[in-house]
C-alpha positions as CSV (number, residue, x, y, z in Angstrom):
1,X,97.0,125.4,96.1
2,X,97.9,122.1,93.7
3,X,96.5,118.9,94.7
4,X,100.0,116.9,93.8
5,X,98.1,113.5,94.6
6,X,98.1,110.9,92.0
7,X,94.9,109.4,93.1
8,X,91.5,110.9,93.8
9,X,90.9,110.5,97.9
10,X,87.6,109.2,99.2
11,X,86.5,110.7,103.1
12,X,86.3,107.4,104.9
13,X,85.6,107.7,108.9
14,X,86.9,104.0,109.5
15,X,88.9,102.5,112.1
16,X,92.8,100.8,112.1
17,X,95.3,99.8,113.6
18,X,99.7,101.3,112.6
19,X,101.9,97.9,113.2
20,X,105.4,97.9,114.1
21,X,105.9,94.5,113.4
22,X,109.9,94.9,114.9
23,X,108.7,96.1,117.9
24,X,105.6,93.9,118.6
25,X,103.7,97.4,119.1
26,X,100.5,99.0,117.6
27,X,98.8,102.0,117.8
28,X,95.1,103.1,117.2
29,X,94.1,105.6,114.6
30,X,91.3,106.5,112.1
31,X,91.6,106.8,108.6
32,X,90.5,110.2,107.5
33,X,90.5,109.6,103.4
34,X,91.8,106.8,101.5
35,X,92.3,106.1,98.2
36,X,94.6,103.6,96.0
37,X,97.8,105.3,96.6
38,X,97.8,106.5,100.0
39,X,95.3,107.7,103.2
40,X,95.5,110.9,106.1
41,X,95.6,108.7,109.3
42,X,94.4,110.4,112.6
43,X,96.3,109.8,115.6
44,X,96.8,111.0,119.3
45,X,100.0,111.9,118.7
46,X,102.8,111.3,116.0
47,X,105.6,111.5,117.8
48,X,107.1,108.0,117.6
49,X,105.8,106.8,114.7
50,X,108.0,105.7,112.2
51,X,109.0,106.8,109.0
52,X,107.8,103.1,107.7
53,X,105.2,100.8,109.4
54,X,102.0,98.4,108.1
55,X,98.6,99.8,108.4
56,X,96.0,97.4,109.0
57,X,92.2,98.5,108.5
58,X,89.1,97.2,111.1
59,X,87.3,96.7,107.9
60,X,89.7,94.2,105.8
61,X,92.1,93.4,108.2
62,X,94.6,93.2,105.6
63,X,97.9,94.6,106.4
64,X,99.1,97.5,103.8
65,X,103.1,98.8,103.9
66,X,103.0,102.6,104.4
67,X,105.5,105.2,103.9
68,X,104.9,108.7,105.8
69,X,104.8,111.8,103.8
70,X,103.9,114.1,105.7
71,X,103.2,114.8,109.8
72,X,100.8,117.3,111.3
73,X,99.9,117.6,115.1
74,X,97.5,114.7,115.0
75,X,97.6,113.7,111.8
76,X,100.0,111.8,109.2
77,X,99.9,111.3,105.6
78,X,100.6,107.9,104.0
79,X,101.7,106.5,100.9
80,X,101.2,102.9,100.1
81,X,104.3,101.1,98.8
């Protein structure tokens, strides 16, 4: 199988938060890999996550805009915008 990503991923067990800023909303999850261009978020469920939403990490607290690329039954693929 190709690896079609356009940056190497790091396995990270760390801790964050998915934002819905419109909705006043978040949801736990834990970031699986990471790297500069995008990360594999665990979550419960991913039914009702958006398509778009801002990803904010326990470790730097700052808020990154992520796109989803992909869904699975507990876990989502993001890319950074």
């Amino acid at each position: 199988m190709e690896d079609k990503r356009r940056a190497l991923r790091s396995r990270v067990l760390r801790g964050g938060v998915i934002s819905f800023r419109q909705l006043g909303t978040t949801i736990d999850c834990t970031m699986r890999n990471l790297s500069e261009t995008g990360a594999c978020l665990m979550v419960t469920s991913p039914v009702g996550i958006p398509s778009e939403f801002e990803l904010v990490s326990d470790r730097d607290k700052v808020p990154r805009h992520c796109r989803v690329v992909w869904r699975a039954a507990d876990r989502i693929g993001v890319a950074f915008e």
